[in-house]
N, C-alpha and C positions, 0 to 999 in steps of 0.2 A: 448466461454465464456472466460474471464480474468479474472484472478487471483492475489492476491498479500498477501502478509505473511510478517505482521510487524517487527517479527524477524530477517527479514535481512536486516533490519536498526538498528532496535533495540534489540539487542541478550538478549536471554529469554523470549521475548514477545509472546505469541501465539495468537494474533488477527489475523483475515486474512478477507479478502472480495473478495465477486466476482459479477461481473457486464458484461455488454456486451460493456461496453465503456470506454477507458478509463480516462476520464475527469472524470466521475463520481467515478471510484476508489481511483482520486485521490481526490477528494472528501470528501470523506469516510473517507480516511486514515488522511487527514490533520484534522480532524474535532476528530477521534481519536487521533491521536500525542497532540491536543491540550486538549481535557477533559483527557485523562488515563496517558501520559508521562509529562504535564504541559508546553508543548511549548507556548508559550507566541508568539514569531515571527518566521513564518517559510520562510527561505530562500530560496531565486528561487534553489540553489544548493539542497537541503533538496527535493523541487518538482523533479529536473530531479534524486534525488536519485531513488525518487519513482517512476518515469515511467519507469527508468531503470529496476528495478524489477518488473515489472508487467508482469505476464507469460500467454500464452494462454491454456487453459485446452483442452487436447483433448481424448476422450473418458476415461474420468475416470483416466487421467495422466495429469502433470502438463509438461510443456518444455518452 
């Protein structure tokens, strides 16, 4: 499973999602960035933020 924690893009946010792909995280995450933070246009830089942070969960720990 994949994981990802908005707050490390966006300090103090505690949204987070988990999926088993990551296309869909990123997804998720841009579709929140844009209804809760009000991003209007997200930059390819802004997407590889978020694949960059996208961690794999293993037995109950995130790495």
């Amino acid at each position: 499973m994949r994981h990802f924690h908005c707050g490390s893009i966006v300090p103090g946010c505690s949204w987070h999602t988990c999926a088993e792909e990551d296309a869909e995280i990123v997804r998720r995450t841009v579709e929140h960035l844009r209804k809760t933070h009000g991003e209007a246009e997200i930059r390819p830089n802004l997407i590889e933020m978020i694949k960059e942070r996208i961690k794999t969960e293993k037995q109950g720990t995130l790495s």
